[in-house]
DODO-379784 format. One line per field, with one value per residue (C-alpha): residue number from 0; y, x, z; residue in one letter; chain. Coordinates in Angstrom, 1 decimal. Example, Ala and Ser with C-alpha at 12.3 -4.5 7.8 and 13.67 -1.06 7.14 Angstrom:
<balos>
k <- 0	1
c2 <- -4.5	-1.1
c1 <- 12.3	13.7
c3 <- 7.8	7.1
r <- a	s
c <- A	A
</balos>
This chain:
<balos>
k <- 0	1	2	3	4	5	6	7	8	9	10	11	12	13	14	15	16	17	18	19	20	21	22	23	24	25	26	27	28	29	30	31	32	33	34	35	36	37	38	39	40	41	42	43	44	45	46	47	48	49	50	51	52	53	54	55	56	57	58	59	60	61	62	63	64	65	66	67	68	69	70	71	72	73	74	75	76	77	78	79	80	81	82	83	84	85	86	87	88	89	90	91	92	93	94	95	96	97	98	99	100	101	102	103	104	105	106	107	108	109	110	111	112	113	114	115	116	117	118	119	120	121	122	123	124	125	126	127	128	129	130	131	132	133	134	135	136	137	138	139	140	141	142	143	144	145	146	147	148	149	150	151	152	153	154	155	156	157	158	159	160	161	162	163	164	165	166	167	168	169	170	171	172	173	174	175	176	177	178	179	180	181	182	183	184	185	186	187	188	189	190	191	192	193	194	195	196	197	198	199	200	201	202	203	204	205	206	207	208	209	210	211	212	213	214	215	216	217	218	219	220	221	222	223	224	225	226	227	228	229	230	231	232	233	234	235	236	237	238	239	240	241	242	243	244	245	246	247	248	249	250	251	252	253	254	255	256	257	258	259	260	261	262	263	264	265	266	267	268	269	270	271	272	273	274	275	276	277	278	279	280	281	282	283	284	285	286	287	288	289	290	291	292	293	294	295	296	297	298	299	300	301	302	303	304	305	306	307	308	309	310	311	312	313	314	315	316	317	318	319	320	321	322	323	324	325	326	327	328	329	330	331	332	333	334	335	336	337	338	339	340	341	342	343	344	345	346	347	348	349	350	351	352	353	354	355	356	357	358	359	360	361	362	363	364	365	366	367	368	369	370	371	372	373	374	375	376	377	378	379	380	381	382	383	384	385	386	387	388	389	390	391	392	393	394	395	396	397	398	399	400	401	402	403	404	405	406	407	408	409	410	411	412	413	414	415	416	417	418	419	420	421	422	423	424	425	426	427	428	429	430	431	432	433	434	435	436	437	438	439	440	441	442	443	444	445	446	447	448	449	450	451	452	453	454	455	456	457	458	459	460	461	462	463	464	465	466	467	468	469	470	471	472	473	474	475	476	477	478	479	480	481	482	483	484	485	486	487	488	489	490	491	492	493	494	495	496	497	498	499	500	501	502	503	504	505	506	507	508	509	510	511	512	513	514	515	516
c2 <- 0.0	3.0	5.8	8.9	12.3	15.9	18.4	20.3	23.2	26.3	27.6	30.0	28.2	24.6	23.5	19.5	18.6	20.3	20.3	23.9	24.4	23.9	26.2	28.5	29.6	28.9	31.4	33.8	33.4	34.0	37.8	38.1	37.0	34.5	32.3	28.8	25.3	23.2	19.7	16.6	13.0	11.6	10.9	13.1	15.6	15.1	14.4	13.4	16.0	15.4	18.2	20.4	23.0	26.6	29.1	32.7	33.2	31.0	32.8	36.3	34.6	33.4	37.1	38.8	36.1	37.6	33.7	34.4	34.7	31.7	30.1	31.0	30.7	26.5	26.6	26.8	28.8	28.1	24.9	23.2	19.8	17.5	15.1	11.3	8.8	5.9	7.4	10.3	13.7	14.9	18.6	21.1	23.2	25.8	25.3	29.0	29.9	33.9	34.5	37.5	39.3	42.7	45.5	44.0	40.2	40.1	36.1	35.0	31.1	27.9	27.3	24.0	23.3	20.3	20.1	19.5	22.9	24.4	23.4	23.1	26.9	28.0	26.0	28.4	31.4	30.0	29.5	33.2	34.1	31.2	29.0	24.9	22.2	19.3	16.2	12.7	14.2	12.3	14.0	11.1	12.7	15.7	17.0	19.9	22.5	25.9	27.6	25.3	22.6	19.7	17.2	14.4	14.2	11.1	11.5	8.8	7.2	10.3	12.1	15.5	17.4	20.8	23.1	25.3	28.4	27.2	24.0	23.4	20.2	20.3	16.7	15.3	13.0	10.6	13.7	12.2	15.4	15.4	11.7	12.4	15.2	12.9	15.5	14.8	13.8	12.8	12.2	9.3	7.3	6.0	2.8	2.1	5.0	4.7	6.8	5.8	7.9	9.1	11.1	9.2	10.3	9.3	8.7	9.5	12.2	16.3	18.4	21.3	19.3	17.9	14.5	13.2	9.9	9.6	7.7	3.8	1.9	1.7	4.9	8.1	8.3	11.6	12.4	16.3	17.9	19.3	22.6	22.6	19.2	16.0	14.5	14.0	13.3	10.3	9.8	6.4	6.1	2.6	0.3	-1.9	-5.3	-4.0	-5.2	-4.6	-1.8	1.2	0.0	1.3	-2.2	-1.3	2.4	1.0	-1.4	1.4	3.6	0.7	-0.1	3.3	4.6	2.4	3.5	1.6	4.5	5.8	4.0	5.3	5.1	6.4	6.7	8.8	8.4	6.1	6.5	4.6	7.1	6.6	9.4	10.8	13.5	14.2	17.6	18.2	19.2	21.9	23.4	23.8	22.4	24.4	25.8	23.3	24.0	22.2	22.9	21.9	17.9	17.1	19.7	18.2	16.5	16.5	15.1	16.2	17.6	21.2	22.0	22.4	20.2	22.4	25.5	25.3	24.5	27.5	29.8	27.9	28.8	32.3	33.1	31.4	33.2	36.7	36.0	34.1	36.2	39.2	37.4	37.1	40.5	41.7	41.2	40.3	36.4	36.0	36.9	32.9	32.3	33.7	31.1	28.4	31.0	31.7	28.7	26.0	27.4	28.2	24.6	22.9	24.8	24.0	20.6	20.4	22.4	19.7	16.7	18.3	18.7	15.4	13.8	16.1	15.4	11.6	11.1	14.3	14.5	18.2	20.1	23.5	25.3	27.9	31.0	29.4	27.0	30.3	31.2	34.8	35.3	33.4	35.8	36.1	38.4	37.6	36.8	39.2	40.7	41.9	45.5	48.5	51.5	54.2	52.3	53.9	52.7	49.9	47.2	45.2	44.2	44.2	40.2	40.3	40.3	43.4	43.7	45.1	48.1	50.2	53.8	55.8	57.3	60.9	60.9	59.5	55.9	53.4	50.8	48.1	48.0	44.6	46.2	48.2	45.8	43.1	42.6	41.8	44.5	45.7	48.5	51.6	53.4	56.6	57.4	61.3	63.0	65.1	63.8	64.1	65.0	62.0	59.3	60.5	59.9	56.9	55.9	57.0	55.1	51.8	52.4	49.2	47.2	49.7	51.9	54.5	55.4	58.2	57.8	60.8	61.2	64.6	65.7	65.0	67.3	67.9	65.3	64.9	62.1	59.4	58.2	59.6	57.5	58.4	57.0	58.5	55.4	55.3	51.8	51.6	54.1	50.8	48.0	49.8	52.3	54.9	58.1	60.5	60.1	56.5	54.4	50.6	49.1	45.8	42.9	41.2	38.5	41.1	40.6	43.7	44.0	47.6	50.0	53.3	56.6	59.5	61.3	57.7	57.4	57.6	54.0	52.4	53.6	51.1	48.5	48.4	48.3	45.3	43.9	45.5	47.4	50.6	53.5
c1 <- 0.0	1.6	1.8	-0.8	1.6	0.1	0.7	4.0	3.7	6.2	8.4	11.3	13.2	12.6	14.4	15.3	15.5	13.8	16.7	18.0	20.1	16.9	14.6	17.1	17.1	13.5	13.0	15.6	13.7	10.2	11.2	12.3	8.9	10.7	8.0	9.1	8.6	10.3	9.9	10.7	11.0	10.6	6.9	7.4	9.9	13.1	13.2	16.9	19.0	21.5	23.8	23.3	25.4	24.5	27.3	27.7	27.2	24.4	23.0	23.1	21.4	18.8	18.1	18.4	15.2	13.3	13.8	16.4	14.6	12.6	16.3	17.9	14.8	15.4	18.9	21.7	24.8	27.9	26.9	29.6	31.2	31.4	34.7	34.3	36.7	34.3	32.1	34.8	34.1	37.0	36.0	34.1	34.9	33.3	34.4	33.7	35.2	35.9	33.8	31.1	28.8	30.3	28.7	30.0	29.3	26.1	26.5	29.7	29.9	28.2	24.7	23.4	20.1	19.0	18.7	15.3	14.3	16.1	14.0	11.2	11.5	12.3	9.2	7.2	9.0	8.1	4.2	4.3	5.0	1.9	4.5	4.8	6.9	5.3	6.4	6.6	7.4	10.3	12.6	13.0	14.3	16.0	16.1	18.7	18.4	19.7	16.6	15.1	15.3	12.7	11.9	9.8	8.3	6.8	4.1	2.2	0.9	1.2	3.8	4.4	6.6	7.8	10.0	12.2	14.1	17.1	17.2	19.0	19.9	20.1	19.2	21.7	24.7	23.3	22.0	20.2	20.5	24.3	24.5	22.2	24.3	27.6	28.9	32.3	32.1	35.6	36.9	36.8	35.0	36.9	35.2	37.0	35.6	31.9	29.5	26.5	23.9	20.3	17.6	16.6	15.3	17.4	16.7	19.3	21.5	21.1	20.5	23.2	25.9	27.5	28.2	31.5	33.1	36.5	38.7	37.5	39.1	36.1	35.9	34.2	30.5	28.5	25.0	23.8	20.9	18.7	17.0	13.2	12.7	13.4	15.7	19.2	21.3	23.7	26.7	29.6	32.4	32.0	35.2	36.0	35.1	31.4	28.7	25.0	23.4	22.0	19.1	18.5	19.7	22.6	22.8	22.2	24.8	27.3	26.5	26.5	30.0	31.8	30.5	30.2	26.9	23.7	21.5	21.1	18.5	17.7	14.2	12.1	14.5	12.9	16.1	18.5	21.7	24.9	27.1	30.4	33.3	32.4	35.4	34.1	33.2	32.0	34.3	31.6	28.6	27.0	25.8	24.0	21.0	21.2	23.1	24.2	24.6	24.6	25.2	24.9	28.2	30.0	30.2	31.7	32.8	30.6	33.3	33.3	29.4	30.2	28.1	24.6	26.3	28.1	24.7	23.0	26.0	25.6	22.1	22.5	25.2	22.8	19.5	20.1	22.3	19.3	17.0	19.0	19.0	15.1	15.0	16.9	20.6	23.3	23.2	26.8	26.3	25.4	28.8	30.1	28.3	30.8	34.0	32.9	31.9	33.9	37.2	35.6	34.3	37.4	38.8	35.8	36.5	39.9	39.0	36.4	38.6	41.4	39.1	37.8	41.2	41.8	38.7	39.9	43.4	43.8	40.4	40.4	37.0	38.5	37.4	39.2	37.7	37.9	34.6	32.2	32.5	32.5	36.1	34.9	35.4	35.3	38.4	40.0	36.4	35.1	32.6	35.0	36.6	38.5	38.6	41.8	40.4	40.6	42.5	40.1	40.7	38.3	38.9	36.5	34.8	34.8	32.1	30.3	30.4	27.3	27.2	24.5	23.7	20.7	18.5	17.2	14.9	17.2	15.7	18.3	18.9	21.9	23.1	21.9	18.6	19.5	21.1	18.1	16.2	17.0	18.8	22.7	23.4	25.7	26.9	29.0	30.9	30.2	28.3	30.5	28.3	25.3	24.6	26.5	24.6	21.2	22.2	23.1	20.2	17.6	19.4	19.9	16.3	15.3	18.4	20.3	19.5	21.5	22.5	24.9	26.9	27.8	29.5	28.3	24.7	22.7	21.8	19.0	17.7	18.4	17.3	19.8	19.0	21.3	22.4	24.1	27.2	27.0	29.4	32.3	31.2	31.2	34.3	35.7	34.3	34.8	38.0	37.7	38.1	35.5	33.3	34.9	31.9	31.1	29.1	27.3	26.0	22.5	24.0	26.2	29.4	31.7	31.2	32.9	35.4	36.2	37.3	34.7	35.5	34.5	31.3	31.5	32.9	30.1	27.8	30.3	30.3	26.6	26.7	28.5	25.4	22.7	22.1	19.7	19.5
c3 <- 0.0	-1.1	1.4	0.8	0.2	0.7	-1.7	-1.5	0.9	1.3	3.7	4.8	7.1	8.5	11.2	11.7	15.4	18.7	21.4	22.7	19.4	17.2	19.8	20.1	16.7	16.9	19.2	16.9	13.6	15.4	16.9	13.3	12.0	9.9	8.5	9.9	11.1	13.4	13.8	15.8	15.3	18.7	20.0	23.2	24.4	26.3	30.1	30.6	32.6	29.6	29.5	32.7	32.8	31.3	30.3	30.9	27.2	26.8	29.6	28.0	25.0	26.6	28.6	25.2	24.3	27.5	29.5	31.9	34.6	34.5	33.9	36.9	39.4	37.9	38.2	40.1	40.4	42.8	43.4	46.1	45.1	48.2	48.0	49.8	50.0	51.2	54.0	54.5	53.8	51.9	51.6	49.9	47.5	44.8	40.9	40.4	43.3	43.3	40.5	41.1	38.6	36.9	35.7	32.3	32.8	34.5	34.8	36.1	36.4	35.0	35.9	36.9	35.0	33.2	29.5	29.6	31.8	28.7	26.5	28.3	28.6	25.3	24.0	26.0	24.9	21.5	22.3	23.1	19.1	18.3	17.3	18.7	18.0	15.1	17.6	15.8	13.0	10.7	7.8	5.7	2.4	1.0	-2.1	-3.3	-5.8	-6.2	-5.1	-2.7	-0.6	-0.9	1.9	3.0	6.3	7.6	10.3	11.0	8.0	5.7	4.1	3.8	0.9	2.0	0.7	2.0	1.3	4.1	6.4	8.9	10.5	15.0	14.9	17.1	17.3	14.7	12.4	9.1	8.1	8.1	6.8	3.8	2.3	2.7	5.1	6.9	10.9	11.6	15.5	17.2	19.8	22.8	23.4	26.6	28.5	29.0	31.8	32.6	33.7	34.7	36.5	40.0	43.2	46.3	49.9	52.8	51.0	51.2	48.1	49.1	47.5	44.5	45.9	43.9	45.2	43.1	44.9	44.0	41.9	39.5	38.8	40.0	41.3	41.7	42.4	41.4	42.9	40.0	41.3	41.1	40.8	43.0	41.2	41.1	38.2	38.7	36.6	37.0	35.2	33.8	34.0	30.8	32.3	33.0	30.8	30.3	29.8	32.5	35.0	38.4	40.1	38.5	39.7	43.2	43.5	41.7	44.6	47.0	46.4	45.7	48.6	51.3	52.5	52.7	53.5	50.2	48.5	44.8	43.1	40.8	37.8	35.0	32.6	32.1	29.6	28.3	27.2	25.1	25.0	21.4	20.0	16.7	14.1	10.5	7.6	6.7	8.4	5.0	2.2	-0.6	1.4	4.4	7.3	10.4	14.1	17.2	17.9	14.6	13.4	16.8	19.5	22.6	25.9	28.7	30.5	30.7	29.9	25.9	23.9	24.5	24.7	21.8	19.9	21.6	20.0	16.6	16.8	17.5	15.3	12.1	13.1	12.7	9.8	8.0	9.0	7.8	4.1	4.3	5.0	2.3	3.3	0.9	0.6	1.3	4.9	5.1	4.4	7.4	9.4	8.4	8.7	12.4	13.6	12.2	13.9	17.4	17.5	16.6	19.5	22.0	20.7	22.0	25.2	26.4	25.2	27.4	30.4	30.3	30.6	33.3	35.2	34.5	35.6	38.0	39.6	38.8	39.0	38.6	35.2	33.1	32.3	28.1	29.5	30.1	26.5	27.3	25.6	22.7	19.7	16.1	15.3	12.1	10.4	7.3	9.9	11.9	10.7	12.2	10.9	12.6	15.9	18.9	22.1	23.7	25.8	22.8	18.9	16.4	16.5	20.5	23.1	23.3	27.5	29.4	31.3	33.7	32.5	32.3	29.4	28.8	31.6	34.1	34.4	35.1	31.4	30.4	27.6	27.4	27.2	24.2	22.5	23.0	19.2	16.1	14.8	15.3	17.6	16.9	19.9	19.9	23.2	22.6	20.0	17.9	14.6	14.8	11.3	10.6	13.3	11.8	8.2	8.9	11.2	8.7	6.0	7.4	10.2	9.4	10.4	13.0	16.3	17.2	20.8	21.9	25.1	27.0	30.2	31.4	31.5	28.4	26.2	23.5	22.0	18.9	16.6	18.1	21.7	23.9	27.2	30.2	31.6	34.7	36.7	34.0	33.4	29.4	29.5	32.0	29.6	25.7	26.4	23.2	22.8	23.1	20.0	19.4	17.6	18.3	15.5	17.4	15.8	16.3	18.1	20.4	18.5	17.4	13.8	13.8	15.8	13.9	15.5	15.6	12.3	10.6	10.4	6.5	7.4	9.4	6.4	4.1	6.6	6.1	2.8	2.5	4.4	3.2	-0.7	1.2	-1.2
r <- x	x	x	x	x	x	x	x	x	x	x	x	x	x	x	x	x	x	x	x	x	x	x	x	x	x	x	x	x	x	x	x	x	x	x	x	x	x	x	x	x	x	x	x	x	x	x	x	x	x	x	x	x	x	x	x	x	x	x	x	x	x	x	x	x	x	x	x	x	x	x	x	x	x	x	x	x	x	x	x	x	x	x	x	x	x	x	x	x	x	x	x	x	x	x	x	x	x	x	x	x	x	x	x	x	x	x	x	x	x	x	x	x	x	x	x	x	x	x	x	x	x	x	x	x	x	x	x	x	x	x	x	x	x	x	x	x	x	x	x	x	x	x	x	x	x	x	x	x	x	x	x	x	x	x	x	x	x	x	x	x	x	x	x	x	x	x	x	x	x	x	x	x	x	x	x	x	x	x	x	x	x	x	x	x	x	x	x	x	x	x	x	x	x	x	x	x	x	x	x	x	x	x	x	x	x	x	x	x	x	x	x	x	x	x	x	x	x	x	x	x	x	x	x	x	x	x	x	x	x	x	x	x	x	x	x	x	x	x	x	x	x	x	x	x	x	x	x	x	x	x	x	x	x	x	x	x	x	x	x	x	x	x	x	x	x	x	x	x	x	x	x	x	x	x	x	x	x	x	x	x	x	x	x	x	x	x	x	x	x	x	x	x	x	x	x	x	x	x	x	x	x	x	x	x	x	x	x	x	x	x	x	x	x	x	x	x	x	x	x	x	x	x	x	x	x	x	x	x	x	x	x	x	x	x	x	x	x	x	x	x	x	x	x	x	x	x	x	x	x	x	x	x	x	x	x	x	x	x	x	x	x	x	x	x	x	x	x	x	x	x	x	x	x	x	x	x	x	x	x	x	x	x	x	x	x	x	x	x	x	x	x	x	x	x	x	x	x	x	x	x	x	x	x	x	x	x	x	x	x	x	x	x	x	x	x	x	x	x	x	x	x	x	x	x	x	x	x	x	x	x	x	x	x	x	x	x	x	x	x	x	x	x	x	x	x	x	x	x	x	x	x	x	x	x	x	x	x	x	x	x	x	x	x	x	x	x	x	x	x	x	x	x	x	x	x	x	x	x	x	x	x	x	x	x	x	x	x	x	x	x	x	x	x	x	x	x	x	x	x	x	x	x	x	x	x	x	x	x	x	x	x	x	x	x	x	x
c <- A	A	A	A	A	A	A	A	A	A	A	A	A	A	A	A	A	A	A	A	A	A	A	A	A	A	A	A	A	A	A	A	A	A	A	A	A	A	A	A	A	A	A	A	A	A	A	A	A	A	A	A	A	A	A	A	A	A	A	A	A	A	A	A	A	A	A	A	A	A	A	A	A	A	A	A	A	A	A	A	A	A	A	A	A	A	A	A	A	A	A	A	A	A	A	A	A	A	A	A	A	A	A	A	A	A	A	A	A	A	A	A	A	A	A	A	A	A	A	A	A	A	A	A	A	A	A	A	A	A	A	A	A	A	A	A	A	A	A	A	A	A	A	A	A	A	A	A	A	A	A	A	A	A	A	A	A	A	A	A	A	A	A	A	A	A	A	A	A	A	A	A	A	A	A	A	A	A	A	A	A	A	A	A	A	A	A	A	A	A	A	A	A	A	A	A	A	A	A	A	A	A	A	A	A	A	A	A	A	A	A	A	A	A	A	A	A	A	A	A	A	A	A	A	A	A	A	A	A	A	A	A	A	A	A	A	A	A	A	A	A	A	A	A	A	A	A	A	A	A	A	A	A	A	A	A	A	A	A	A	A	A	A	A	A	A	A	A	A	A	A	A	A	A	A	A	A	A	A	A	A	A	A	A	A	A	A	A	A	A	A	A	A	A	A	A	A	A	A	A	A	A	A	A	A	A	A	A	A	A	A	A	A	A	A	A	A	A	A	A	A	A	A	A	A	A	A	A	A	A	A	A	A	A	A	A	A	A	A	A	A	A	A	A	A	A	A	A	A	A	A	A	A	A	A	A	A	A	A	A	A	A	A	A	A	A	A	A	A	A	A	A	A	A	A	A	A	A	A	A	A	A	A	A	A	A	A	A	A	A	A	A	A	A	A	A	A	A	A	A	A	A	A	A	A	A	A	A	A	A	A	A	A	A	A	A	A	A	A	A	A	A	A	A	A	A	A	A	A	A	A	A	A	A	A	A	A	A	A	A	A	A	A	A	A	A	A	A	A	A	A	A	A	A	A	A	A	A	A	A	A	A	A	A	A	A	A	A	A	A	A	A	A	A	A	A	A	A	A	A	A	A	A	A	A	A	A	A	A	A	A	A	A	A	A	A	A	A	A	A	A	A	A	A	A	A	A	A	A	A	A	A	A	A	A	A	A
</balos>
């Protein structure tokens, strides 16, 4: 019996896989009023705890999408790690130990949060645009052209044919997408060094800790309190003679025998996972109009909270970029995706790889500032441009830092605030050109706000929105001259630093972007 086929429908953007990569940029395409759909082969969304640790960076993407609030009332931040040997307390100790929010970084360490809160939250965030997630919904063929791309989706006994301007495959590890367009995913897999874990409630032991037990000969044992919920999530390091595969006898007599307890009875597992150490990363992030990210460009050990974060800055390095093209941008901003992304995950890459070694041999929990993603940067790529640059601690393709001033009327605003949207930002520290900032505003209104930043009392208003930086605090975080102008991407990346006399040069920047006559 042949399966029935609807009729071809139409579509901008359609995004393969429903995990915090594919919501992310879910979210990102919606503000945009991208016309999109997302959709997910599994029957019912994800429980596991899975990856569990939010970074800095993915933290200010997520408050630039208006969640991170609900994020960090789930989640938690300093979380101590309790050292056993046996029954003996070893110590405690913070991994984030002397790190404290700044004026510019308003999140300073890893959150604990699991996956599934993620994404639980960022499907809600989605609702609020109209927009759900198709579960049990299966690509099952693609079809490539130069103006479109063609699927299949299987739901059920029907099948769908969609096209779609751009795809994009966030379908995991085992990514059809990727596998379908012959796409490169070379690494290894170290078969020898296995971790099992889950989501289970346990009786007899306290939720203020990280419980770690390192010292047996097996292999570690931990057991992680995950906030607003009941659950902890248990990991083991599985030795080489162990067979069989996760159940929660098996969790019971891990804990029984690392530990040398028999008060801590564990029960109602909601998850249960085998995982193998998995180094690996695409040859290209693109193919054509289909694009990959998250799990199914790379994948990573889970040492060093990467994997999810990682995805989350795939994500939200492609959405404004495609969302930009849809709008009218030059279609060789797209390229830039692979230029800027490829090299920062190869380096993540060898970052987690190192620090799960580490975390193997030495027992060290400690984490460079390299894990919270904040010094990430994208100097070097064709987005990134000086111009005469003025002194500044920061280079074109870095972070743009937050900072607290106030607006016209004296009412207190970050620049986070200001930057949060869909377009880029230009600030001016001082407002020697006007004439200049409002040419360029009213030229480009439709991607760019202007903001001026003066030190002293503000003056008239003229047509760019003047802040005031009454603390010193974006004179601390940007440097620059007087008059000194910061050209900030959508995704809060410096696409532009040119002295105050070059404003001629932001208009050219633009152009490169956008064709606005």
């Amino acid at each position: 019996m042949n399966t029935p086929i609807t009729l071809a429908t139409e579509v901008s953007v359609l995004i393969i896989g429903a995990g915090p990569t594919g919501l992310i940029l879910a979210c990102d395409l919606a503000r945009r009023g991208v016309n999109f759909r997302i959709v997910e082969k599994a029957t019912d969304y994800a429980v596991g705890s899975r990856g569990k640790g939010l970074q800095p960076r993915s933290m200010e993407v997520l408050d630039d999408l208006g969640v991170i609030d609900r994020i960090l009332d789930h989640g938690l931040l300093h979380l101590f790690i309790r050292s056993y040997d046996g029954t003996t307390v070893l110590g405690d100790h913070d991994p984030h130990d002397g790190r404290h929010r700044t004026p510019d970084v308003p999140y300073e360490s890893t959150l604990m949060i699991p996956q599934w809160r993620v994404e639980e939250t960022l499907r809600l965030r989605l609702a609020d645009w109209g927009v759900g997630v198709e579960l049990a919904t299966e690509l099952v063929a693609i079809e490539l052209n130069e103006d479109w791309v063609t699927t299949t989706l299987q739901k059920g006994g029907t099948q769908e044919r969609v096209r779609a301007k751009y795809m994009i495959g966030a379908d995991g590890g085992h990514s059809f997408v990727r596998k379908s367009l012959n796409v490169g995913f070379e690494g290894e897999t170290w078969k020898e060094e296995r971790l099992m874990t889950g989501d289970v409630r346990v009786h007899g032991l306290d939720r203020d800790y990280w419980h770690m037990w390192q010292k047996h000969k097996d292999g570690m044992v931990a057991l992680c309190p995950l906030r607003s919920s009941e659950m902890f999530q248990f990991q083991a390091q599985v030795p080489p003679h162990e067979e069989g595969e996760p159940s929660l006898e098996t969790f019971q007599r891990i804990i029984d025998e690392r530990t040398g307890r028999t008060d801590l009875k564990l029960y109602g597992a909601t998850w249960l996972s085998l995982y193998r150490a998995n180094v690996r990363m695409v040859d290209r992030y693109r193919v054509g109009r289909v694009f990959l990210a998250g799990d199914a460009a790379h994948v990573h050990s889970p040492a060093g909270a990467m994997g999810m974060n990682t995805g989350i800055q795939d994500a939200y390095n492609l959405g404004w970029k495609l969302g930009a093209v849809l709008n009218g941008a030059r279609v060789s901003v797209l390229d830039t995706y692979e230029e800027e992304r490829l090299p920062v995950a190869a380096s993540l890459l060898g970052i987690s790889t190192r620090l799960h070694q580490q975390t193997l041999n030495d027992r060290q929990w400690r984490r460079g500032e390299e894990v919270l993603q904040l010094r990430l940067t994208y100097r070097g790529s064709s987005l990134s441009r000086q111009d005469d640059p003025p002194s500044s601690p920061l280079q074109a393709g870095d972070r743009a830092p937050d900072a607290p001033l106030h607006d016209h009327d004296g009412n207190p605003v970050r620049i986070f605030d200001i930057f949060r949207g869909p377009q880029f930002t230009l600030l001016s520290l001082g407002s020697q050109d006007l004439q200049g900032l409002n040419r360029v505003g009213e030229r480009f209104k439709q991607h760019l706000q202007v903001y001026t930043i003066d030190r002293g009392p503000s003056g008239a208003t003229a047509r760019c929105n003047q802040l005031k930086d009454d603390q010193g605090h974006v004179l601390h975080a940007y440097g620059g001259e007087n008059g000194a102008l910061f050209l900030i991407r959508p995704d809060g990346y410096i696409g532009f630093i040119c002295g105050s006399k070059s404003i001629d040069s932001v208009e050219s920047y633009l152009e490169l972007l956008y064709d606005e006559r």
